[in-house]
C-alpha positions in Angstrom: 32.1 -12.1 62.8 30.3 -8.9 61.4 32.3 -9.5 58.2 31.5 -13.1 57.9 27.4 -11.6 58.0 27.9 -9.0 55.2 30.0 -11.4 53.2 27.1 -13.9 53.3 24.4 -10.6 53.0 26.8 -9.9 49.4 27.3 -13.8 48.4 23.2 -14.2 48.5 22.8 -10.6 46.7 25.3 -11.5 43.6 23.6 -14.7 43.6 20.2 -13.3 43.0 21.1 -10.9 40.4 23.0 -13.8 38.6 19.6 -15.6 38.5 18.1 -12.5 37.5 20.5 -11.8 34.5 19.9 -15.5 33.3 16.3 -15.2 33.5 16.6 -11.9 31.6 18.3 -14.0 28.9 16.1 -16.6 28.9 13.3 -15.1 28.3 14.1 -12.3 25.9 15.4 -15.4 24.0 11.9 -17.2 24.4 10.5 -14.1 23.2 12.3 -13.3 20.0 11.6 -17.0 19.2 8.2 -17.0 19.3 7.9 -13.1 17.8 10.6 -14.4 14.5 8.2 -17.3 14.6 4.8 -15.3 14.1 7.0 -12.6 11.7 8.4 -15.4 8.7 4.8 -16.3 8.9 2.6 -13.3 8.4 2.2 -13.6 4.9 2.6 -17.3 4.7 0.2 -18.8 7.6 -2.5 -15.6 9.6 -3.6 -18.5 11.5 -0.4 -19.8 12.5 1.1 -16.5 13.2 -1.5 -15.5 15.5 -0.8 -18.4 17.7 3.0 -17.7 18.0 2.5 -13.9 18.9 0.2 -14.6 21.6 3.1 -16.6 22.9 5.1 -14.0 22.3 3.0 -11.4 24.1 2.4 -14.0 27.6 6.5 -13.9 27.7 6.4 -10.0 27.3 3.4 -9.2 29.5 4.6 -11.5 32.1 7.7 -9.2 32.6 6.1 -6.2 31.5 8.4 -5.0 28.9 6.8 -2.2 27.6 8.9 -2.6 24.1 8.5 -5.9 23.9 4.4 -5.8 24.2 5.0 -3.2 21.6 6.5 -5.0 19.0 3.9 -7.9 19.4 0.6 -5.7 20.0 2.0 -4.0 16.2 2.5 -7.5 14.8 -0.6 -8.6 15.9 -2.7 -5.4 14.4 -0.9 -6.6 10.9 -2.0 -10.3 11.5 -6.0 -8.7 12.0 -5.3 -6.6 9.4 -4.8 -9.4 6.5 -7.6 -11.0 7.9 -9.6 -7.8 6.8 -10.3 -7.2 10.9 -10.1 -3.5 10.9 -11.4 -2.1 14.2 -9.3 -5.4 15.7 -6.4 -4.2 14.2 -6.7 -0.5 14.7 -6.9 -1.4 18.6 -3.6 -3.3 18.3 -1.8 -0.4 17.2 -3.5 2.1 18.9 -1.9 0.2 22.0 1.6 -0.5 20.5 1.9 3.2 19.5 1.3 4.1 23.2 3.5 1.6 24.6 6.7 2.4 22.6 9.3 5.1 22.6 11.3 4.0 19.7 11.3 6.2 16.6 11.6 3.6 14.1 8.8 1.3 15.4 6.5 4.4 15.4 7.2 4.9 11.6 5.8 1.2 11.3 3.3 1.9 13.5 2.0 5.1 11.6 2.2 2.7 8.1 0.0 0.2 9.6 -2.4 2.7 10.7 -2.6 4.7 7.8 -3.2 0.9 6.0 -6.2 0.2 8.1 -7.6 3.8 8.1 -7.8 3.8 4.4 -9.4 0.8 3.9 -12.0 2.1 6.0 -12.2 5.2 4.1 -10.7 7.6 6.2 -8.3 9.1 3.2 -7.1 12.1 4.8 -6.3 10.2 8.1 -4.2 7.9 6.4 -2.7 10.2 4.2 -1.3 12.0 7.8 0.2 8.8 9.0 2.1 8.3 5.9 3.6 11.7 5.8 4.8 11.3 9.6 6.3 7.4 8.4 7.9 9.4 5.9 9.3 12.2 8.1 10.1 9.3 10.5 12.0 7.3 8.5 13.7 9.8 6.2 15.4 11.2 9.8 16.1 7.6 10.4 17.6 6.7 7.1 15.3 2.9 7.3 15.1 3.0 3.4 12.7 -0.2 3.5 9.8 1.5 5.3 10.6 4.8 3.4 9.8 3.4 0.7 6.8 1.5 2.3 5.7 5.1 3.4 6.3 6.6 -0.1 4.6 3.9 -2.4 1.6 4.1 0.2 1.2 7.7 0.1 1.1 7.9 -3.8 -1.7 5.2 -3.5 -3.3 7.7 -1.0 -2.9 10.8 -2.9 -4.3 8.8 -6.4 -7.5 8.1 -4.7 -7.5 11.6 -3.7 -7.0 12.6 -7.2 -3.6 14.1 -6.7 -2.2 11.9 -9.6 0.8 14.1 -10.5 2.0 13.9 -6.5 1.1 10.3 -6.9 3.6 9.3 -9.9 6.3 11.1 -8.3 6.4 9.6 -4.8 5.6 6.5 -6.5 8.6 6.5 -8.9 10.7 7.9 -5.9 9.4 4.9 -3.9 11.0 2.6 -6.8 14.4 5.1 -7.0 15.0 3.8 -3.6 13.9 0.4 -3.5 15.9 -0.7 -6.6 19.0 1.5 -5.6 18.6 -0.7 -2.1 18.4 -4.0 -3.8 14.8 -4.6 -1.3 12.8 -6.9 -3.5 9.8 -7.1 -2.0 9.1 -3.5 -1.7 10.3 -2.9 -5.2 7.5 -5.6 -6.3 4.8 -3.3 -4.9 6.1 -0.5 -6.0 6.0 -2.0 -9.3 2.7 -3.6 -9.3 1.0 0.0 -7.7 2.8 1.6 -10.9 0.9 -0.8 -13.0 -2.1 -0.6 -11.6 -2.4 3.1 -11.7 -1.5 3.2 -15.2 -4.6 1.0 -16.0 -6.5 3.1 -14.3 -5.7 6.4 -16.2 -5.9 4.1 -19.9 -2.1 4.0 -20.3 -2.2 0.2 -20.9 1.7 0.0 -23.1 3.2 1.7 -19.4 1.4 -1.0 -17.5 2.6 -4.0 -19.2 6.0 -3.0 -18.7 5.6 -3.0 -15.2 3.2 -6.0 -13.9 5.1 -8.8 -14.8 8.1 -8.0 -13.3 6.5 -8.3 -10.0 5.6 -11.5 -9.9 9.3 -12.9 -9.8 9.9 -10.6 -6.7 7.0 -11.6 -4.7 7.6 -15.4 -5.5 11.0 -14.9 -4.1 9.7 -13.3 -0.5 6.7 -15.4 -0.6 4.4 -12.8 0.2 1.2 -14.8 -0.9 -0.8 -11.8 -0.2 1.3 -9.4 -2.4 1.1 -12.0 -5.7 -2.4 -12.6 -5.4 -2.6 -8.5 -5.4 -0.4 -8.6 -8.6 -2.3 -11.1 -10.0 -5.6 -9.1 -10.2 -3.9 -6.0 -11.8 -2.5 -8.2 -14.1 -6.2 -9.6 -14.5 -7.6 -6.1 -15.0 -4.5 -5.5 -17.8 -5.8 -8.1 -20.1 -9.6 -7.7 -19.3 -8.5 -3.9 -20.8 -6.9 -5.5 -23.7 -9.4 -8.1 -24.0 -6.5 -11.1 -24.3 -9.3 -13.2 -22.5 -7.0 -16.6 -22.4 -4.4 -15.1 -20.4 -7.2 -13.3 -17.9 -8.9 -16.7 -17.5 -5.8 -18.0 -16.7 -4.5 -16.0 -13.8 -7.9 -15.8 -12.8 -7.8 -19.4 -11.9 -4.6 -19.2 -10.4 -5.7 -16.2 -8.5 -8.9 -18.0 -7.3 -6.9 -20.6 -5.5 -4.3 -18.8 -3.7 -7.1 -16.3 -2.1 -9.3 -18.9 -1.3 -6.4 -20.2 0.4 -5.5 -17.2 2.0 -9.1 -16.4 3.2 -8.4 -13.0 1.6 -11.9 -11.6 1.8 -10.5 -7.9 -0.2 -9.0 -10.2 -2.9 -12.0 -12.8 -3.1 -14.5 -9.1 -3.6 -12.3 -8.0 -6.4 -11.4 -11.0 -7.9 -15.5 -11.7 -8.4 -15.4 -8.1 -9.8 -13.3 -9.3 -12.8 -14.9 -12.7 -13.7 -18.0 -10.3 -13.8 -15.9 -8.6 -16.7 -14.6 -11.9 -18.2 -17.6 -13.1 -18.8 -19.6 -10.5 -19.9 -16.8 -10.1 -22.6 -16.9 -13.6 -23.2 -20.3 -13.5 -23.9 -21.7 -15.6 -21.0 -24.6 -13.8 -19.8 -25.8 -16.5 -17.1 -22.6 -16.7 -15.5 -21.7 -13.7 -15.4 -25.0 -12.5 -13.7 -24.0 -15.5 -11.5 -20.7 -14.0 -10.3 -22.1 -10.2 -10.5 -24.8 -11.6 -7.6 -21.7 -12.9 -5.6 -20.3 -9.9 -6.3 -22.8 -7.8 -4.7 -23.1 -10.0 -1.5 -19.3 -9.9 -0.9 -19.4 -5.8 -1.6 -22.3 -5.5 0.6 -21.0 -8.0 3.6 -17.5 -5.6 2.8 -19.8 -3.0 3.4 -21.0 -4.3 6.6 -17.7 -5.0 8.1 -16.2 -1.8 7.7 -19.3 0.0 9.1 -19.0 -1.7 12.2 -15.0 -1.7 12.6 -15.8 2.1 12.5 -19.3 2.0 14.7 -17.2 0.3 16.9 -14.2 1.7 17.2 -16.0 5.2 17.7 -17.8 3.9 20.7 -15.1 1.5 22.5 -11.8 3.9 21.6 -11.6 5.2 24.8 -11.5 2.3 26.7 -8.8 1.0 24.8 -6.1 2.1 27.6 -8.2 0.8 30.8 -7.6 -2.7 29.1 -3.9 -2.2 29.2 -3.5 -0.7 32.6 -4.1 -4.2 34.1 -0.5 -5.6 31.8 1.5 -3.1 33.7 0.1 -3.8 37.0 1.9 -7.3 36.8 4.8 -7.5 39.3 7.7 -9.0 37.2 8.6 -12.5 38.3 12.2 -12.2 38.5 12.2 -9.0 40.6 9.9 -10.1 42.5 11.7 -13.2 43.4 15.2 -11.1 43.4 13.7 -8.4 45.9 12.1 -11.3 48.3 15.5 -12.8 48.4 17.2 -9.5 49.2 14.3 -8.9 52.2 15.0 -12.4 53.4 18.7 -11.7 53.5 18.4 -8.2 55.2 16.3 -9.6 57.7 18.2 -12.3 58.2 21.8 -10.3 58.9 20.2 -7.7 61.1 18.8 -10.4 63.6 22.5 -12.0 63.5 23.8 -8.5 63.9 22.0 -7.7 66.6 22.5 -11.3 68.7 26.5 -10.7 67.8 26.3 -7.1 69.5 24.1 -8.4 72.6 26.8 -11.0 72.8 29.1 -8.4 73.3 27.8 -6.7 76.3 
């Protein structure tokens, strides 16, 4: 009789933790669906990806997978952080970085905040979180993001006017995305190259860089990305006054950032029709655009002053949000550790009635 009990105490135990397992599966699949979802879509869709990672992150709060909110709460600071949402997305990593133990989702994490710190004019910051990326993921061997971490540095270290450091992690940055075949990361390394050859008058080394980006970012569809390498090709023939060819990317810039809502882009495209038409000798229109141009600088302006007004006063609160996610009991083991109470209970009452039997 006593074994009959224990066999029934062990048949409802297995059963529990086969439910468990399944439910495990289940949702780990739900979750890399809705995360792949919001991923393919980053560049392609903001909008749309925002609403699958918020899925994403109800399957992994619900469970409280500390990885798993991780991997979303970093996604989701990239998805602020095209929208130009600074202190938004500098809260999103902040609380992926604390969450996660895994080396090679630091290195991303240290990227992304390096990104958003340098658009908000913290050079030297961001300049530290690329050099740990780099550290990170040259111990890793992830050659992608090492080249992500390289190619952002030497933007880093240009503004900082360390141009000779710049070329050569930028040219490294291209070593390694060529010898990798990695297309995308190859077409920014390629369009930075560009770029910072404009900028320091060496316009022959710039054309022979620009235009092979465009073919690369096409193939990844990173929207974004093209309509970057459309406005240092802009800025290429503005410098060589070949005004046809600048008036037509310019139009072909104009509608993929307005379609975008790529406020960065939409600032510095209205930069270079200032420039086209004072070259082209339309005064009215170009003290049209130049008057644009100074609203979208100076709403810029105000944006980034309050990402960092705000971020100084609500930073330390950031962690008393996230306690509450990791106060949530997870449903499975919940329902598994019930069961087993039920069951324990259960034997021990049948035990006891078989024993008073006995006597």
């Amino acid at each position: 009789m006593r074994d009959l009990y224990f066999w029934n105490l062990f048949l409802i135990v297995f059963l529990s933790f086969q439910n468990f397992i399944a439910q495990s599966k289940k949702d780990s699949v739900e979750f890399q669906h809705y995360f792949d979802k919001a991923y393919k879509l980053r560049s392609v869709n903001v909008d749309s990806a925002f609403y699958w990672i918020d899925n994403a992150l109800e399957v992994a709060k619900k469970l409280g997978n500390k990885e798993w909110l991780a991997k979303a709460h970093n996604l989701k600071g990239i998805l602020y952080y095209k929208k130009s949402q600074y202190f938004a997305s500098i809260t999103e990593l902040d609380k992926a970085l604390k969450l996660t133990n895994d080396k090679e989702l630091k290195g991303k994490i240290y990227i992304n905040l390096g990104n958003a710190l340098s658009d908000l004019n913290y050079p030297y910051s961001a300049k530290r979180y690329y050099e740990d990326a780099i550290r990170m993921f040259n111990e890793t061997q992830n050659y992608p993001f090492l080249v992500r971490a390289l190619l952002n540095l030497a933007t880093e270290e240009f503004n900082l006017k360390e141009q000779t450091a710049a070329r050569v992690h930028l040219k490294l940055a291209l070593y390694y995305a060529q010898q990798q075949d990695l297309v995308e990361e190859a077409a920014i390394c390629l369009n930075n190259l560009s770029a910072m050859f404009i900028k320091t008058g060496q316009i022959d080394s710039a054309s022979k860089y620009i235009y092979q980006s465009f073919n690369n970012y096409e193939k990844t569809e990173n929207y974004y990305g093209l309509a970057d390498a459309y406005l240092t090709a802009i800025s290429l023939h503005l410098a060589k006054k070949e005004l046809s060819y600048a008036k037509a990317l310019i139009d072909l810039a104009d509608s993929i950032i307005d379609h975008l809502g790529y406020l960065e882009g939409k600032k510095n495209l209205t930069e270079h029709k200032v420039n086209y038409y004072l070259l082209s000798n339309d005064n009215e229109l170009a003290k049209r655009y130049f008057n644009e141009y100074i609203q979208l600088e100076d709403s810029f302006y105000r944006q980034k002053k309050g990402n960092i007004t705000l971020l100084s006063e609500t930073n330390q609160t950031i962690p008393n949000k996230e306690i509450t996610s990791f106060k949530n009991i997870k449903v499975s083991f919940l329902q598994l550790f019930i069961t087993i109470l039920i069951a324990l209970a259960c034997s021990i009452y049948l035990f006891k009635q078989y024993r008073y039997g006995e006597k």
